[in-house]
Backbone as a ProteinNet text record, in pm:
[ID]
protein_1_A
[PRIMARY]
XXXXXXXXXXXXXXXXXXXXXXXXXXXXXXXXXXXXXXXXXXXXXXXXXXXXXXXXXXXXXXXXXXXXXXXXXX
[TERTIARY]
9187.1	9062.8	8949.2	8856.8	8689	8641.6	8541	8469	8455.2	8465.6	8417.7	8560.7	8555.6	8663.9	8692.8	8782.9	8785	8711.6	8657.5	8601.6	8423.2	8338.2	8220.6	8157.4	8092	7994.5	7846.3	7787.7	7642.3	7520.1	7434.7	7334	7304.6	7279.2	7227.2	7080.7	7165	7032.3	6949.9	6794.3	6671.8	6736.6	6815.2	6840.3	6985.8	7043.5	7163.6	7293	7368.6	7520.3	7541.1	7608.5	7668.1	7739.1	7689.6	7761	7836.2	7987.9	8171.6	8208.3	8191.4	8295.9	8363.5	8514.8	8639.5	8651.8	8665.6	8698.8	8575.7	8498.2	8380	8322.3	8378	8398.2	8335.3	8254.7	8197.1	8300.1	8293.1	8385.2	8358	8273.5	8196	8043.8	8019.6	7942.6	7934.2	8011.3	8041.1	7914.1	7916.7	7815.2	7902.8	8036.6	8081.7	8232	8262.8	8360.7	8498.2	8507.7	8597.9	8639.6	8440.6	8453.5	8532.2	8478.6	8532.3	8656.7	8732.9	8884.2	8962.2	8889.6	8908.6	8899	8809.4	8798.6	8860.4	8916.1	9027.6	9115.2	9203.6	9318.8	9333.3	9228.4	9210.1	9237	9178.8	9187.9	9285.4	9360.5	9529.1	9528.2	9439.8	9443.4	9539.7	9547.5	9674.3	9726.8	9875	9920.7	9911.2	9902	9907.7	9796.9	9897.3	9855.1	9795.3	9869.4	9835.2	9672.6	9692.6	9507.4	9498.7	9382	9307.1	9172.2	9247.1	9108.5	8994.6	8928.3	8815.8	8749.4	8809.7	8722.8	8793.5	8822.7	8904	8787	8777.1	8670.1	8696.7	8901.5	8906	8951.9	8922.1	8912.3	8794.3	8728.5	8572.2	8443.4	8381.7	8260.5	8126.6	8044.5	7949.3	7849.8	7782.9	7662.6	7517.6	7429.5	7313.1	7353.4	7455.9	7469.6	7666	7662	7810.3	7861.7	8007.5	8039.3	8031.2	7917.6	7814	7721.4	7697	7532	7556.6	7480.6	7465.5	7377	7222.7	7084.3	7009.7	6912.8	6816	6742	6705.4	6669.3	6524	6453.1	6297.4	6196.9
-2158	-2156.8	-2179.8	-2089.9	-2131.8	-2245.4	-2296.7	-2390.6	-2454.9	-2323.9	-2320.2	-2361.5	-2392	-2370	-2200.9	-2188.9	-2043.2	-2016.5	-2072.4	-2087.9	-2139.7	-2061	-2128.4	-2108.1	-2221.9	-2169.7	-2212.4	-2116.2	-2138.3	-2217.6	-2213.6	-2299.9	-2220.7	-2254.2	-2192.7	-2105.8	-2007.8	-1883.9	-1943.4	-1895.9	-1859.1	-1858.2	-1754.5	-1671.1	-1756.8	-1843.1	-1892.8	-1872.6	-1953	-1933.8	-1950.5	-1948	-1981	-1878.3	-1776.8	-1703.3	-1769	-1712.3	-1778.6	-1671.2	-1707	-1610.2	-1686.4	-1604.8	-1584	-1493.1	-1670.8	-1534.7	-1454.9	-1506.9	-1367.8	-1275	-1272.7	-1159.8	-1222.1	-1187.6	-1176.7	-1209.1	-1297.5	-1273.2	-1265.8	-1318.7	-1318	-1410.2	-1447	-1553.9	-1658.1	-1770.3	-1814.7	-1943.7	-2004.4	-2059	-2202.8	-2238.6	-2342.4	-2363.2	-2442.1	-2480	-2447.7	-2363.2	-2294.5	-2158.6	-2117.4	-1963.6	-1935.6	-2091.1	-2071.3	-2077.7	-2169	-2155	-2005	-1960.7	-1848.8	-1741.7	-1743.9	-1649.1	-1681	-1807.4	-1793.7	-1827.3	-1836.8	-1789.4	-1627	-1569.6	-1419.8	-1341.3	-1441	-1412.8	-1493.7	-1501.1	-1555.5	-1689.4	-1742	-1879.3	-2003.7	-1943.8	-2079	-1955.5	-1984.6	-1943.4	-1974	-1826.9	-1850.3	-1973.1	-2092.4	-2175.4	-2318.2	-2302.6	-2449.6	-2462.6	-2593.3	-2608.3	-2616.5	-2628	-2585.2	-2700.6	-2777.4	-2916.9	-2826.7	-2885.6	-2769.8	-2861.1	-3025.3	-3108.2	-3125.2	-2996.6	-2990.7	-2961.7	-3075.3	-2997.8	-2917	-2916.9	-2822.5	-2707.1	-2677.5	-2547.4	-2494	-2540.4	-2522.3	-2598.3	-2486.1	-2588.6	-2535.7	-2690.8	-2649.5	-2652.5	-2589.7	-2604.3	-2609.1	-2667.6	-2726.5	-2749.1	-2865.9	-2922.6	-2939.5	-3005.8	-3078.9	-2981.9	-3010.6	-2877.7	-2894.8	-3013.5	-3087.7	-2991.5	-2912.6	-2897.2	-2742.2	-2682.4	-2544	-2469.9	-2529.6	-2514.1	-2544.5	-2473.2	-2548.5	-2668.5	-2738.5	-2852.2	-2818.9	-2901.9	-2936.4	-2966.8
-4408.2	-4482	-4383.4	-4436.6	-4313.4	-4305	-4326.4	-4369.7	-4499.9	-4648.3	-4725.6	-4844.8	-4954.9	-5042.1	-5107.7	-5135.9	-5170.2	-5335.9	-5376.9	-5500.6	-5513	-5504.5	-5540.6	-5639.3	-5652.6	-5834.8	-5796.9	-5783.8	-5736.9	-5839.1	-5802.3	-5931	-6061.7	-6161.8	-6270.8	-6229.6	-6297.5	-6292.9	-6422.7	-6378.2	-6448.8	-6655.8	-6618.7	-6773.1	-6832	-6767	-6794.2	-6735.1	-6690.6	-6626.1	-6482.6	-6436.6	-6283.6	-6238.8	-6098	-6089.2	-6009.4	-6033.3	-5957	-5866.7	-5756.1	-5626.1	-5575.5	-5547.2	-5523.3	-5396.3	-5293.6	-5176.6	-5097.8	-5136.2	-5138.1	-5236.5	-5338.3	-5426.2	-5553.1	-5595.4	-5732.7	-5838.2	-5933.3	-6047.2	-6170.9	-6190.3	-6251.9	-6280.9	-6412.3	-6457.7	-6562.4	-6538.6	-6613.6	-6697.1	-6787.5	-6886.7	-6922.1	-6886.1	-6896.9	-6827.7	-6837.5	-6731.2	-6818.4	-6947.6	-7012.4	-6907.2	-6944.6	-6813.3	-6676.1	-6636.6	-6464.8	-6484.4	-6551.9	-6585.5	-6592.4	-6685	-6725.5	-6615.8	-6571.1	-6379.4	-6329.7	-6283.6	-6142.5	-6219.9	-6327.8	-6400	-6353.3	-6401.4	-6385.7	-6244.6	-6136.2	-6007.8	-5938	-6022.8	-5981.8	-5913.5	-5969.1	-5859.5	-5968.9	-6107	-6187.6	-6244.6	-6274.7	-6381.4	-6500.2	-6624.2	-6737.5	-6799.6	-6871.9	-6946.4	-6839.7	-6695.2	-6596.3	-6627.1	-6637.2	-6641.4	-6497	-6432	-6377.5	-6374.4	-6232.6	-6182.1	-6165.3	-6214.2	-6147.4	-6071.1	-6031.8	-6008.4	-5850.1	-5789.3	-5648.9	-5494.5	-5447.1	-5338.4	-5257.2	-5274	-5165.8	-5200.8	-5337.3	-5442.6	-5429.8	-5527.1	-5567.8	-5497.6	-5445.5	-5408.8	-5535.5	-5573.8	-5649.2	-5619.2	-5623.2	-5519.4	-5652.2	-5660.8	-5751.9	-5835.1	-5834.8	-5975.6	-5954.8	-6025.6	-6066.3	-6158	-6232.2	-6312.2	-6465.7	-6493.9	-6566	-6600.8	-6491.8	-6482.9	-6560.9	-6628.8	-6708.9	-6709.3	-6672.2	-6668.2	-6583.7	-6517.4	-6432.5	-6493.5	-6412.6	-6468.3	-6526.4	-6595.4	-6672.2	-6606.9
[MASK]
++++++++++++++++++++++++++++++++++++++++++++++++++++++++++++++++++++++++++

């Protein structure tokens, strides 16, 4: 692995959600921490039903905000 975790979820956009890359790769945009589950299930990172820490630093990095955060702030 580089520097980075293979999983990032960047800050909340303007209009709503967090975009999630995998790897590099776009996966989508997720709006809650159901979504991101749901993307790297998708991008083979758990099988099936395994939940899925999302609270792994050396999984996911989150960058503006915790996996708390949904919105820019006020």
């Amino acid at each position: 692995m580089s520097g980075h975790p293979p999983v990032i979820v960047y800050p909340p956009s303007p209009t709503g959600g967090r975009r999630v890359t995998v790897r590099g790769q776009i996966v989508g945009l997720a709006h809650g921490r159901g979504e991101v589950a749901s993307l790297l299930r998708r991008a083979g990172l758990a099988e099936g039903a395994d939940e899925i820490d999302l609270d792994q630093p050396e999984l996911i990095e989150w960058r503006g905000g915790d996996l708390d955060t949904w919105s820019e702030p006020s």
